[in-house]
N, C-alpha and C positions, 0 to 999 in steps of 0.2 A: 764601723760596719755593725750591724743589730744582727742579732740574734733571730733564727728561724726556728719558732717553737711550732714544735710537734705537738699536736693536739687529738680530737677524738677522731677514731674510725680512714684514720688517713690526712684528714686536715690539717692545713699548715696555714703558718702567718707571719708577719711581722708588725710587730706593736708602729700604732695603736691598732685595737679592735673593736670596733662596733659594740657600744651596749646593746643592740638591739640583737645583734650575733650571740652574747653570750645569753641573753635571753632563751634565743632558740637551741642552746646546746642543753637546756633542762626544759625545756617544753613547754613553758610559760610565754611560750609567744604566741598569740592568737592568730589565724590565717586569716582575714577580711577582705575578700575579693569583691569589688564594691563593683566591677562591670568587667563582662568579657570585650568589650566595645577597644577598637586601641585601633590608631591611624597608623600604626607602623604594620610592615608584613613579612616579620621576621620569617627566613623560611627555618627556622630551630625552632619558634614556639611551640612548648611544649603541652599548651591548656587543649583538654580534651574537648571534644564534640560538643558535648553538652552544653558549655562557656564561651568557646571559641566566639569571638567576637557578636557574643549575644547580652542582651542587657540583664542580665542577673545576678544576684546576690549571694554571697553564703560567707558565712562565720565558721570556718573550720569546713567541714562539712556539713552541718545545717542549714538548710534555702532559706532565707527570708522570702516572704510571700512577694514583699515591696518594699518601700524605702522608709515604708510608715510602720513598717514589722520588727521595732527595734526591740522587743523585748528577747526575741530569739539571742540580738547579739550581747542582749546584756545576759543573759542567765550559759551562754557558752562561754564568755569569759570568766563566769563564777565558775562553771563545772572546770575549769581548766586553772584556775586557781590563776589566772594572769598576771603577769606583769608589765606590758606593753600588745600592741599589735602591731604587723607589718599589713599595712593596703596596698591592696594589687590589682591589674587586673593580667586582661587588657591595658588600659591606663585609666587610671584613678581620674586625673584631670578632664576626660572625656565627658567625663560628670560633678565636676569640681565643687558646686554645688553641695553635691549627697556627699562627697567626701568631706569638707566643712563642718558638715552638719554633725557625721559621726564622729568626726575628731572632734567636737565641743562636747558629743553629748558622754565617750568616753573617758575624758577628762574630768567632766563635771562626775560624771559617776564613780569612779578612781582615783581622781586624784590629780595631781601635776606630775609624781613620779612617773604615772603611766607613760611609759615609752613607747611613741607612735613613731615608724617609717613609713615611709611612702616610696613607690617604685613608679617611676614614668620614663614615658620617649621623650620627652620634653614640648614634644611637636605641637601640642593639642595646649591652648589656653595658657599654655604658662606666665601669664600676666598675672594670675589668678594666686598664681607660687605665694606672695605676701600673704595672701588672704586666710590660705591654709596653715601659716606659721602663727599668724596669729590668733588662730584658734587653738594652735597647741601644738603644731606638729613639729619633731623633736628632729628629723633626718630624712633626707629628700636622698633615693640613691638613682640619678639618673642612667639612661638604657639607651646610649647614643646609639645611632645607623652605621652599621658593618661598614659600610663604607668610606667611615669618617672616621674612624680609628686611629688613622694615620695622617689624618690631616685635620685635629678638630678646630682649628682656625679657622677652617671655611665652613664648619657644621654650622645650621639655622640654630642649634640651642648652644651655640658657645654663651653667647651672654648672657641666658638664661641661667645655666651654671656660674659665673662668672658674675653674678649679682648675689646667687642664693650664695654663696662663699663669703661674698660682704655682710651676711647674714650671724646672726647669732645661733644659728641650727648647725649640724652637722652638714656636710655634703659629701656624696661617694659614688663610686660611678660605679655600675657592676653589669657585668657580662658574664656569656659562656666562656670557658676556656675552648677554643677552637680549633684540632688540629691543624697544624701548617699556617695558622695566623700568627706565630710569636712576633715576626719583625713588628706586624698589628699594633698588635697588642702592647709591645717595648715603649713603641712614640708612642701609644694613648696611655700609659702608666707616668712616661717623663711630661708627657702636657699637663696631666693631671696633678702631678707633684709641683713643677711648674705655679698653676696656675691654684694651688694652695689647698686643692680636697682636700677632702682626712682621711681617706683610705678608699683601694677598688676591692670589689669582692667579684673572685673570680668563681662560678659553678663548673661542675663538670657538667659537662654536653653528654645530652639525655637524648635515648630515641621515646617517641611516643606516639600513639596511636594517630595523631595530626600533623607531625612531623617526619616517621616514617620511612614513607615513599622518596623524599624529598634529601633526606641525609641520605639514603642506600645511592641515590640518581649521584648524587656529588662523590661518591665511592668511601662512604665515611661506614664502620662498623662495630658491634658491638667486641669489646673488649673480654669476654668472657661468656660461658651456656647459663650463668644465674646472673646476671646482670643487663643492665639496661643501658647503662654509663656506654661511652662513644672510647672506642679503642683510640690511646694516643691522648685523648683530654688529659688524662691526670699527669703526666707529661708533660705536657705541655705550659699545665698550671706550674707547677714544680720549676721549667726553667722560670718563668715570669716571676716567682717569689724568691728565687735566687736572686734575679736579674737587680730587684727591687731591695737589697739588705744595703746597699749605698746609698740610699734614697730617702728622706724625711718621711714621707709617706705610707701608708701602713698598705699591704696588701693582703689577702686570705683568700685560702682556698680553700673551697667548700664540698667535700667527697661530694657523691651519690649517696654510700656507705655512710655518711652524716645524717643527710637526712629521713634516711629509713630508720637505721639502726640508734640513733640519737635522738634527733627533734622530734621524731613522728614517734618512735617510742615511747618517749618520758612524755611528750603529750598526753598519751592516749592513755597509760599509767593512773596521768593525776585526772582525769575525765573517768577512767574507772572508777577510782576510789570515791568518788565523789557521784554518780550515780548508781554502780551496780545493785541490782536487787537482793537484797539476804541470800537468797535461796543461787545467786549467781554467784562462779568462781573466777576470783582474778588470778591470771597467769602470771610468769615472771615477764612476759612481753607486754601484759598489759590489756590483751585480749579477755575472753570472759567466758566462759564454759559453763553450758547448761544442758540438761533435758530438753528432750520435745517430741511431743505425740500428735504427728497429724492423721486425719481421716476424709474417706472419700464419701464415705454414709454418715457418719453422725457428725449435728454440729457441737460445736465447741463447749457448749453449757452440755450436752449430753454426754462428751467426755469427760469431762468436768464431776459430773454425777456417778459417772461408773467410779472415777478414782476414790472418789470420797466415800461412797456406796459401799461398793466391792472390795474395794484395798484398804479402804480405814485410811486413806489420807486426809489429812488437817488441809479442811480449805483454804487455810491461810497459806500455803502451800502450793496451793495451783492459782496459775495464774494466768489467762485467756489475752491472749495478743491476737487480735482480729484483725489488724495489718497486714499479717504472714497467717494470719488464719492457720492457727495452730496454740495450743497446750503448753506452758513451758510449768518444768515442776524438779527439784532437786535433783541434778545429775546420779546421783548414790540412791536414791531413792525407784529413778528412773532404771537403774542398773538390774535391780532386784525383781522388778515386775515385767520387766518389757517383753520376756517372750511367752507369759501369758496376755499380756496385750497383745500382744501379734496373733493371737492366739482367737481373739475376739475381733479383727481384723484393721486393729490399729498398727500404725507404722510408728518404731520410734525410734529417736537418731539421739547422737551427742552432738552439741551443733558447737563450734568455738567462731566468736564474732569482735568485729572490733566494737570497742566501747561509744563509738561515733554516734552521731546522729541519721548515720546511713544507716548503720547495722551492719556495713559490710563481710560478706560471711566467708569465713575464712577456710574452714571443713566440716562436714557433715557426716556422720559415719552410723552406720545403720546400727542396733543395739537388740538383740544381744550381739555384743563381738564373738 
Protein backbone atom coordinates (compact mmCIF):
# COMPACT_ATOMS: atom_id res chain seq x y z
CA UNK A 1 0.00 0.00 0.00
CA UNK A 2 1.86 3.70 -0.80
CA UNK A 3 1.68 6.26 1.01
CA UNK A 4 -0.81 9.43 0.58
CA UNK A 5 1.51 12.56 0.76
CA UNK A 6 0.03 15.54 1.98
CA UNK A 7 1.10 18.25 -0.10
CA UNK A 8 0.41 22.20 -0.64
CA UNK A 9 -2.71 24.15 0.20
CA UNK A 10 -4.84 20.81 0.56
CA UNK A 11 -3.30 18.66 -2.13
CA UNK A 12 -2.73 15.22 -2.07
CA UNK A 13 -1.15 12.29 -4.14
CA UNK A 14 0.27 9.14 -4.46
CA UNK A 15 3.74 8.61 -6.23
CA UNK A 16 4.43 8.98 -9.03
CA UNK A 17 3.72 12.69 -9.83
CA UNK A 18 3.92 14.64 -12.73
CA UNK A 19 7.09 16.66 -13.47
CA UNK A 20 4.94 18.92 -15.05
CA UNK A 21 2.74 19.05 -11.53
CA UNK A 22 5.78 20.01 -9.64
CA UNK A 23 6.58 22.57 -12.11
CA UNK A 24 3.41 24.25 -11.34
CA UNK A 25 3.73 24.06 -7.50
CA UNK A 26 6.69 26.81 -7.96
CA UNK A 27 5.32 28.75 -10.84
CA UNK A 28 7.64 27.83 -13.50
CA UNK A 29 4.96 26.44 -15.60
CA UNK A 30 3.96 28.53 -18.39
CA UNK A 31 -0.12 28.64 -19.28
CA UNK A 32 -0.27 28.45 -23.40
CA UNK A 33 -3.57 28.36 -24.43
CA UNK A 34 -2.99 27.75 -28.04
CA UNK A 35 -7.20 27.89 -29.05
CA UNK A 36 -10.37 28.21 -27.25
CA UNK A 37 -11.81 25.98 -30.34
CA UNK A 38 -12.40 22.21 -28.57
CA UNK A 39 -15.10 19.46 -30.09
CA UNK A 40 -16.07 18.48 -26.73
CA UNK A 41 -19.07 20.34 -24.62
CA UNK A 42 -18.23 19.80 -21.39
CA UNK A 43 -21.00 21.41 -19.41
CA UNK A 44 -17.94 22.08 -16.28
CA UNK A 45 -15.83 24.05 -18.57
CA UNK A 46 -14.53 26.46 -16.89
CA UNK A 47 -12.72 29.04 -19.90
CA UNK A 48 -14.23 32.25 -19.75
CA UNK A 49 -16.28 34.15 -22.48
CA UNK A 50 -13.58 35.69 -23.95
CA UNK A 51 -11.82 32.06 -25.08
CA UNK A 52 -14.76 29.86 -24.86
CA UNK A 53 -14.45 28.15 -27.89
CA UNK A 54 -12.86 30.96 -29.89
CA UNK A 55 -9.53 30.84 -31.87
CA UNK A 56 -7.18 32.69 -29.59
CA UNK A 57 -4.09 32.68 -28.12
CA UNK A 58 -2.38 33.73 -24.92
CA UNK A 59 0.87 32.79 -22.96
CA UNK A 60 -0.06 33.21 -19.37
CA UNK A 61 -2.14 36.14 -19.76
CA UNK A 62 -0.61 37.91 -22.66
CA UNK A 63 -2.79 37.69 -26.30
CA UNK A 64 -0.74 36.86 -29.09
CA UNK A 65 -1.99 38.98 -31.80
CA UNK A 66 -1.57 35.45 -34.15
CA UNK A 67 0.29 32.45 -34.47
CA UNK A 68 3.11 34.42 -36.21
CA UNK A 69 3.34 36.67 -32.61
CA UNK A 70 5.77 34.26 -31.18
CA UNK A 71 7.90 36.75 -29.55
CA UNK A 72 5.10 37.55 -26.86
CA UNK A 73 5.41 33.74 -25.91
CA UNK A 74 9.12 33.77 -25.83
CA UNK A 75 9.78 36.76 -23.65
CA UNK A 76 6.65 35.54 -21.08
CA UNK A 77 8.40 32.54 -20.60
CA UNK A 78 11.73 34.62 -19.80
CA UNK A 79 9.69 36.91 -17.50
CA UNK A 80 8.53 33.79 -15.56
CA UNK A 81 11.71 32.31 -15.58
CA UNK A 82 10.27 28.76 -17.04
CA UNK A 83 10.72 25.50 -16.97
CA UNK A 84 8.17 23.79 -19.12
CA UNK A 85 4.71 24.77 -20.39
CA UNK A 86 1.28 23.06 -20.22
CA UNK A 87 -0.93 23.71 -23.76
CA UNK A 88 -4.36 23.90 -23.49
CA UNK A 89 -7.32 24.97 -24.68
CA UNK A 90 -10.06 24.17 -25.85
CA UNK A 91 -8.12 21.49 -27.47
CA UNK A 92 -4.67 21.83 -28.55
CA UNK A 93 -5.15 19.23 -31.34
CA UNK A 94 -8.06 21.42 -33.09
CA UNK A 95 -4.92 23.17 -34.38
CA UNK A 96 -2.36 20.63 -34.25
CA UNK A 97 -0.43 22.29 -36.54
CA UNK A 98 0.17 25.62 -34.37
CA UNK A 99 0.78 23.37 -31.52
CA UNK A 100 3.75 21.53 -33.47
CA UNK A 101 5.12 24.55 -34.37
CA UNK A 102 5.27 25.91 -30.68
CA UNK A 103 6.44 22.79 -29.26
CA UNK A 104 9.54 22.93 -31.71
CA UNK A 105 10.05 26.38 -31.41
CA UNK A 106 10.08 26.21 -27.42
CA UNK A 107 12.39 23.42 -27.42
CA UNK A 108 14.57 24.78 -29.77
CA UNK A 109 14.62 28.08 -27.60
CA UNK A 110 14.93 26.12 -24.05
CA UNK A 111 16.21 23.40 -24.59
CA UNK A 112 15.14 19.48 -24.27
CA UNK A 113 14.76 19.81 -20.53
CA UNK A 114 11.80 22.11 -21.18
CA UNK A 115 8.76 20.22 -20.05
CA UNK A 116 5.84 20.41 -22.40
CA UNK A 117 2.14 18.81 -21.57
CA UNK A 118 -0.46 18.91 -23.44
CA UNK A 119 -4.24 18.50 -22.45
CA UNK A 120 -6.88 17.05 -25.14
CA UNK A 121 -10.44 15.21 -25.60
CA UNK A 122 -8.74 13.09 -27.85
CA UNK A 123 -11.72 13.55 -30.35
CA UNK A 124 -10.21 16.04 -32.84
CA UNK A 125 -6.92 14.58 -35.06
CA UNK A 126 -5.42 12.45 -32.77
CA UNK A 127 -3.49 10.71 -35.55
CA UNK A 128 -1.57 13.83 -35.53
CA UNK A 129 -0.50 12.59 -31.29
CA UNK A 130 3.06 11.06 -33.24
CA UNK A 131 3.54 14.30 -34.82
CA UNK A 132 3.55 16.34 -31.54
CA UNK A 133 6.00 13.82 -29.71
CA UNK A 134 8.23 14.13 -32.05
CA UNK A 135 8.57 17.61 -32.00
CA UNK A 136 9.22 17.41 -28.28
CA UNK A 137 6.27 16.96 -26.45
CA UNK A 138 7.02 15.28 -23.10
CA UNK A 139 3.21 14.32 -21.67
CA UNK A 140 -0.20 14.06 -23.26
CA UNK A 141 -2.83 14.17 -20.26
CA UNK A 142 -6.05 13.10 -21.97
CA UNK A 143 -9.88 14.73 -21.05
CA UNK A 144 -12.16 11.51 -21.89
CA UNK A 145 -16.32 12.18 -22.10
CA UNK A 146 -18.19 12.03 -18.75
CA UNK A 147 -19.80 9.54 -20.19
CA UNK A 148 -17.18 7.00 -20.77
CA UNK A 149 -15.67 6.95 -17.46
CA UNK A 150 -16.98 4.05 -16.67
CA UNK A 151 -16.82 2.35 -19.61
CA UNK A 152 -13.58 3.41 -21.51
CA UNK A 153 -13.54 0.25 -23.64
CA UNK A 154 -16.22 1.58 -25.78
CA UNK A 155 -14.77 5.46 -25.70
CA UNK A 156 -13.66 6.68 -29.59
CA UNK A 157 -10.16 7.51 -27.93
CA UNK A 158 -9.46 4.37 -26.11
CA UNK A 159 -6.81 3.54 -28.61
CA UNK A 160 -5.61 6.74 -29.07
CA UNK A 161 -4.59 6.43 -25.37
CA UNK A 162 -3.59 3.04 -25.70
CA UNK A 163 -0.94 3.75 -28.62
CA UNK A 164 0.45 7.09 -26.79
CA UNK A 165 1.17 4.65 -23.67
CA UNK A 166 3.36 2.41 -26.30
CA UNK A 167 4.97 5.75 -26.44
CA UNK A 168 8.06 6.90 -24.78
CA UNK A 169 6.14 10.10 -23.32
CA UNK A 170 4.21 10.20 -20.30
CA UNK A 171 0.45 9.52 -20.55
CA UNK A 172 -2.38 10.67 -17.85
CA UNK A 173 -5.72 11.10 -17.82
CA UNK A 174 -7.11 14.16 -15.84
CA UNK A 175 -10.60 15.18 -14.86
CA UNK A 176 -12.74 17.21 -12.47
CA UNK A 177 -13.37 15.54 -9.22
CA UNK A 178 -17.31 15.39 -9.54
CA UNK A 179 -19.61 15.05 -6.89
CA UNK A 180 -21.60 11.80 -6.69
CA UNK A 181 -19.26 10.32 -9.71
CA UNK A 182 -16.86 8.25 -7.33
CA UNK A 183 -18.30 4.78 -8.72
CA UNK A 184 -17.08 7.01 -12.22
CA UNK A 185 -14.54 7.81 -11.44
CA UNK A 186 -13.25 4.25 -9.43
CA UNK A 187 -13.46 2.07 -12.99
CA UNK A 188 -11.92 5.10 -14.99
CA UNK A 189 -8.71 5.13 -12.33
CA UNK A 190 -8.63 0.78 -12.40
CA UNK A 191 -8.80 1.13 -16.60
CA UNK A 192 -6.29 3.50 -16.57
CA UNK A 193 -3.88 1.51 -14.16
CA UNK A 194 -5.01 -1.34 -16.10
CA UNK A 195 -4.10 -0.10 -19.28
CA UNK A 196 -0.49 1.22 -18.05
CA UNK A 197 -1.00 5.42 -17.63
CA UNK A 198 1.30 7.00 -15.37
CA UNK A 199 -1.03 8.76 -13.25
CA UNK A 200 -4.77 10.73 -13.31
CA UNK A 201 -4.95 14.25 -12.03
CA UNK A 202 -7.96 14.95 -10.42
CA UNK A 203 -9.12 19.08 -10.18
CA UNK A 204 -11.56 20.25 -7.91
CA UNK A 205 -14.78 21.29 -9.72
CA UNK A 206 -14.88 25.04 -10.07
CA UNK A 207 -17.90 27.37 -10.71
CA UNK A 208 -17.23 30.04 -13.41
CA UNK A 209 -18.66 32.64 -15.02
CA UNK A 210 -19.48 29.90 -18.42
CA UNK A 211 -20.29 27.23 -16.27
CA UNK A 212 -22.37 28.69 -13.63
CA UNK A 213 -25.87 28.40 -14.60
CA UNK A 214 -25.34 24.84 -15.64
CA UNK A 215 -23.70 23.40 -12.18
CA UNK A 216 -26.53 25.49 -10.08
CA UNK A 217 -29.37 23.49 -12.76
CA UNK A 218 -27.52 20.07 -11.83
CA UNK A 219 -27.91 21.18 -7.92
CA UNK A 220 -24.11 21.37 -7.43
CA UNK A 221 -22.76 24.34 -4.87
CA UNK A 222 -20.27 26.26 -3.74
CA UNK A 223 -18.54 24.86 -0.85
CA UNK A 224 -17.93 27.96 1.08
CA UNK A 225 -18.82 32.47 0.91
CA UNK A 226 -14.62 33.05 -0.36
CA UNK A 227 -14.54 30.27 -2.49
CA UNK A 228 -15.39 29.22 -5.96
CA UNK A 229 -14.50 25.29 -5.53
CA UNK A 230 -17.93 22.92 -5.90
CA UNK A 231 -19.15 21.73 -2.44
CA UNK A 232 -18.33 18.03 -1.99
CA UNK A 233 -15.33 17.98 -4.80
CA UNK A 234 -12.57 17.87 -2.36
CA UNK A 235 -14.29 14.78 -1.02
CA UNK A 236 -14.74 13.29 -3.40
CA UNK A 237 -11.08 13.62 -4.68
CA UNK A 238 -9.84 12.34 -1.27
CA UNK A 239 -12.05 9.03 -1.62
CA UNK A 240 -10.64 8.41 -5.12
CA UNK A 241 -6.71 8.93 -3.85
CA UNK A 242 -7.61 6.58 -1.11
CA UNK A 243 -9.34 4.29 -3.28
CA UNK A 244 -6.03 4.43 -5.59
CA UNK A 245 -2.92 3.62 -2.69
CA UNK A 246 -3.45 -0.39 -3.96
CA UNK A 247 -2.91 0.63 -7.21
CA UNK A 248 0.61 0.98 -9.33
CA UNK A 249 -0.63 4.16 -10.65
CA UNK A 250 -0.07 7.43 -9.32
CA UNK A 251 -3.17 9.85 -8.64
CA UNK A 252 -3.30 13.79 -7.37
CA UNK A 253 -5.39 15.97 -6.45
CA UNK A 254 -5.19 19.23 -7.26
CA UNK A 255 -7.14 21.98 -4.50
CA UNK A 256 -8.64 25.25 -6.01
CA UNK A 257 -6.61 26.62 -2.94
CA UNK A 258 -3.34 25.19 -5.06
CA UNK A 259 -3.88 27.00 -7.71
CA UNK A 260 -4.52 30.43 -6.44
CA UNK A 261 -2.49 30.37 -3.41
CA UNK A 262 0.60 28.12 -5.06
CA UNK A 263 0.81 28.09 -8.96
CA UNK A 264 -0.75 31.42 -9.58
CA UNK A 265 1.21 32.89 -6.88
CA UNK A 266 4.85 32.00 -7.22
CA UNK A 267 4.08 32.61 -10.96
CA UNK A 268 3.18 35.91 -10.62
CA UNK A 269 6.09 36.39 -7.85
CA UNK A 270 8.84 35.31 -10.43
CA UNK A 271 7.09 37.76 -13.42
CA UNK A 272 7.34 40.49 -10.76
CA UNK A 273 10.71 40.26 -10.05
CA UNK A 274 11.68 40.10 -13.37
CA UNK A 275 9.61 43.11 -14.80
CA UNK A 276 8.49 45.54 -11.96
CA UNK A 277 9.47 49.17 -12.38
CA UNK A 278 12.10 50.73 -9.81
CA UNK A 279 9.71 53.07 -8.67
CA UNK A 280 7.01 49.67 -8.21
CA UNK A 281 6.64 47.65 -4.95
CA UNK A 282 6.54 44.03 -4.87
CA UNK A 283 4.17 42.43 -2.37
CA UNK A 284 4.61 39.25 -0.46
CA UNK A 285 1.62 37.84 -2.88
CA UNK A 286 3.55 38.94 -5.67
CA UNK A 287 1.20 41.89 -6.72
CA UNK A 288 2.83 45.37 -7.26
CA UNK A 289 2.03 48.57 -5.48
CA UNK A 290 2.20 51.91 -7.00
CA UNK A 291 1.02 55.53 -7.24
CA UNK A 292 -1.22 57.13 -9.67
CA UNK A 293 -2.58 60.50 -10.52
CA UNK A 294 -5.43 60.68 -13.07
CA UNK A 295 -7.16 63.86 -14.51
CA UNK A 296 -10.15 64.96 -16.28
CA UNK A 297 -8.41 68.48 -17.69
CA UNK A 298 -5.04 68.03 -18.18
CA UNK A 299 -3.25 65.53 -20.25
CA UNK A 300 -0.58 63.35 -19.08
CA UNK A 301 2.62 65.39 -20.28
CA UNK A 302 0.84 68.31 -18.41
CA UNK A 303 0.69 66.36 -15.14
CA UNK A 304 3.87 65.24 -15.66
CA UNK A 305 5.06 69.17 -15.76
CA UNK A 306 3.21 70.30 -12.69
CA UNK A 307 5.23 67.19 -10.69
CA UNK A 308 8.43 68.00 -11.83
CA UNK A 309 7.53 71.85 -11.83
CA UNK A 310 5.92 72.35 -8.60
CA UNK A 311 7.00 69.46 -6.43
CA UNK A 312 10.75 69.21 -7.52
CA UNK A 313 10.20 65.66 -8.75
CA UNK A 314 12.98 63.76 -10.76
CA UNK A 315 11.52 62.93 -14.14
CA UNK A 316 13.13 59.90 -13.99
CA UNK A 317 10.36 59.23 -11.56
CA UNK A 318 7.16 59.89 -13.36
CA UNK A 319 6.30 57.69 -15.58
CA UNK A 320 3.04 58.20 -18.31
CA UNK A 321 1.13 54.88 -19.15
CA UNK A 322 -1.29 56.13 -21.70
CA UNK A 323 -3.02 52.68 -21.90
CA UNK A 324 -4.86 53.50 -18.54
CA UNK A 325 -4.19 57.11 -19.31
CA UNK A 326 -2.91 58.03 -16.08
CA UNK A 327 0.53 59.12 -14.04
CA UNK A 328 2.26 56.43 -12.03
CA UNK A 329 5.11 57.87 -9.67
CA UNK A 330 6.60 56.42 -6.25
CA UNK A 331 3.80 55.30 -3.83
CA UNK A 332 5.83 57.28 -0.61
CA UNK A 333 6.39 60.01 -2.82
CA UNK A 334 2.65 59.99 -3.97
CA UNK A 335 1.77 59.83 -0.24
CA UNK A 336 3.22 63.26 0.69
CA UNK A 337 1.79 65.32 -2.16
CA UNK A 338 -1.65 64.00 -3.04
CA UNK A 339 -3.80 66.29 -1.24
CA UNK A 340 -2.26 69.25 -2.58
CA UNK A 341 -2.85 67.50 -5.99
CA UNK A 342 -6.31 67.08 -5.26
CA UNK A 343 -6.08 70.37 -4.39
CA UNK A 344 -5.25 71.44 -8.20
CA UNK A 345 -8.01 69.01 -9.11
CA UNK A 346 -6.07 65.89 -9.64
CA UNK A 347 -7.21 62.51 -8.40
CA UNK A 348 -4.75 60.20 -6.67
CA UNK A 349 -5.14 56.59 -5.71
CA UNK A 350 -2.73 53.70 -4.42
CA UNK A 351 -3.46 51.30 -7.11
CA UNK A 352 -2.15 47.25 -6.21
CA UNK A 353 -2.16 45.10 -9.55
CA UNK A 354 -0.98 41.86 -10.62
CA UNK A 355 2.34 41.80 -12.28
CA UNK A 356 0.58 40.12 -15.55
CA UNK A 357 0.36 41.24 -18.91
CA UNK A 358 -3.43 42.22 -18.14
CA UNK A 359 -2.57 44.41 -15.27
CA UNK A 360 -5.34 43.10 -13.54
CA UNK A 361 -6.21 45.47 -10.75
CA UNK A 362 -6.55 44.28 -7.65
CA UNK A 363 -7.64 47.57 -5.40
CA UNK A 364 -7.54 51.18 -5.80
CA UNK A 365 -7.93 53.41 -2.95
CA UNK A 366 -8.24 57.11 -3.15
CA UNK A 367 -5.07 59.00 -1.50
CA UNK A 368 -4.77 60.90 0.89
CA UNK A 369 -6.21 58.01 3.27
Amino acid sequence: MKKIVKWLKESIYTRPLSPGCKQCATGSKMVLLITGLCPSNCFYCPLSKEKLQRDRIFADEWELKDENDTEKLILEAKYIEADGAGITGGDPLVVWERTRRYIKLLKERFGDDFHIHLYTSGLQDSEHIEDLIAAGLDEIRFHPLLRFWDDMDNSPIRYSIKKTVETNIDTAIEIPAIPGMEKHIFKLVEWADQTGINWVNLNELEFSETNADELLRRGFDVKDDISSAVKGSQETAVKIVEFAKDLRIGVHYCSSSFKDGIQLRNRIMRRAKNTAKEYEIITEEGTILKGIIVSSVSTLNEIKKTLVENFGIDEKKVCLDSNKKRVEIPLFILEKIANNLNKLGYKCYMVEEYPTADRLEVEKIPLPF
